[in-house]
C-alpha positions as CSV (number, residue, x, y, z in Angstrom):
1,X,76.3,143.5,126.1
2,X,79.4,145.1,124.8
3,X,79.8,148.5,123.7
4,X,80.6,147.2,120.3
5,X,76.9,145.0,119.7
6,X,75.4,148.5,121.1
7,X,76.3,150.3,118.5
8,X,75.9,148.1,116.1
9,X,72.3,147.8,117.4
10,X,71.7,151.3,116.8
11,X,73.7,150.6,114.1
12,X,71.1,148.8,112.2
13,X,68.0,150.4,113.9
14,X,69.4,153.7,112.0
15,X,69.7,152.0,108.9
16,X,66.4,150.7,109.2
17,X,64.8,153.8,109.9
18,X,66.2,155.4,107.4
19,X,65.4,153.2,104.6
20,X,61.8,153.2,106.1
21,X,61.7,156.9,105.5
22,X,62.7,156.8,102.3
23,X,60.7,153.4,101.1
24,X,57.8,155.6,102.4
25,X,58.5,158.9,100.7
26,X,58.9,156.8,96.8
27,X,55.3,154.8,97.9
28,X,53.5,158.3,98.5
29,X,55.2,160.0,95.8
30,X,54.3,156.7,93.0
31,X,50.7,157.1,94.4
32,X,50.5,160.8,94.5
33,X,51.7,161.2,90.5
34,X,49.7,157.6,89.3
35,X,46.5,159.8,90.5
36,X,45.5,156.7,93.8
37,X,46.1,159.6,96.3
38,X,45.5,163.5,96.1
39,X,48.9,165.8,96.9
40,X,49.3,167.6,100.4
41,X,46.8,170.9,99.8
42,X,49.0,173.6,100.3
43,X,48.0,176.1,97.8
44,X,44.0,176.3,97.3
45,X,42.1,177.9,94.5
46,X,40.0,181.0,95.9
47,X,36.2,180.5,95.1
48,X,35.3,183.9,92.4
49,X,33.0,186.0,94.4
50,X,33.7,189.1,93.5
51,X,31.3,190.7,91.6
52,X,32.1,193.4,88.6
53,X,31.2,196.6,89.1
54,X,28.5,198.7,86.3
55,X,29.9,198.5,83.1
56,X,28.8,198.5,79.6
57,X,27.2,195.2,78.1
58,X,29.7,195.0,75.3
59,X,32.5,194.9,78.1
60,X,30.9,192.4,80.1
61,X,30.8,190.4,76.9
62,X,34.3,190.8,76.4
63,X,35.7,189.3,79.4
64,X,32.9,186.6,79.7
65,X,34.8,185.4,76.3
66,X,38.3,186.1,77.7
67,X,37.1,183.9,80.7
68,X,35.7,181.1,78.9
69,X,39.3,180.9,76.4
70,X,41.3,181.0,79.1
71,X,39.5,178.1,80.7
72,X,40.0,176.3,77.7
73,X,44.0,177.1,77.5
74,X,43.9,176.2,81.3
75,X,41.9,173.7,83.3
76,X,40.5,176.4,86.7
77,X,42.5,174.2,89.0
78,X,45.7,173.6,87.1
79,X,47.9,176.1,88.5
80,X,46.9,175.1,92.2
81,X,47.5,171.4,91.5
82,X,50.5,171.8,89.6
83,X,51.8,174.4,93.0
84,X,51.0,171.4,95.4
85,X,52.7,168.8,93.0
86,X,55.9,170.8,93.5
87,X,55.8,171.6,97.3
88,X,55.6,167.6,97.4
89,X,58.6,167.4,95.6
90,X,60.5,169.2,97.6
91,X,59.2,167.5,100.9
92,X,59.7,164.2,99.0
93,X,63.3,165.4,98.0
94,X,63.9,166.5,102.0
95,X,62.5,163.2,103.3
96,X,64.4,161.4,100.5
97,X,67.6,163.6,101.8
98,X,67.0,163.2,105.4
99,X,66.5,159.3,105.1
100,X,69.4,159.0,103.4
101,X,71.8,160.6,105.8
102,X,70.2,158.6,108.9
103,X,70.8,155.2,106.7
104,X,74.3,156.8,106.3
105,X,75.2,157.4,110.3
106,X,73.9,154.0,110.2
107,X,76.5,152.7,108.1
108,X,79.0,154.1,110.0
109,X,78.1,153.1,113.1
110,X,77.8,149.4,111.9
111,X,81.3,149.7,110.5
């Protein structure tokens, strides 16, 4: 085995892998946005616990009504979901990146 059929070996192996990475990275990402899988939980929404201190009824009113509009504007878990969405867009974009420079160096070494 020559030098030459080596590298182009590695050559192709590179190539391989790269497009792997990336054929990977577009299946996970079309399942992740169609709703078949759930995004990489990165940001979590804290469970409400705290409890409000004494105040007036009328008060306690007010933001029980502030609360319940502002679930209407905004699903509770929106903000978390749509925080995870983007960190996998950026790992998607990396992997997407990464694969495509180790199909490159494949490339060249096939040349």
């Amino acid at each position: 085995m020559t030098i030459n059929s080596a590298t182009k070996i590695l050559g192709f192996l590179l190539l391989s892998a790269g497009v792997i990475i990336i054929g990977w990275t577009m299946i996970n990402s079309y399942n992740i946005f169609t709703g078949k899988a759930e995004a990489p939980t990165v940001f979590k929404m804290a469970a409400e616990t705290a409890k409000m201190p004494a105040a007036d009824e009328i008060q306690k009113q007010l933001e029980s009504l502030i609360s319940q509009q502002l679930k209407g504007l905004l699903p509770a878990n929106s903000i978390p979901q749509l925080f995870n969405l983007i960190v996998w867009s950026a790992l998607a974009s990396i992997f997407i990146f990464g694969g495509g420079q180790i199909s490159g160096l494949g490339i060249k070494l096939i040349k």
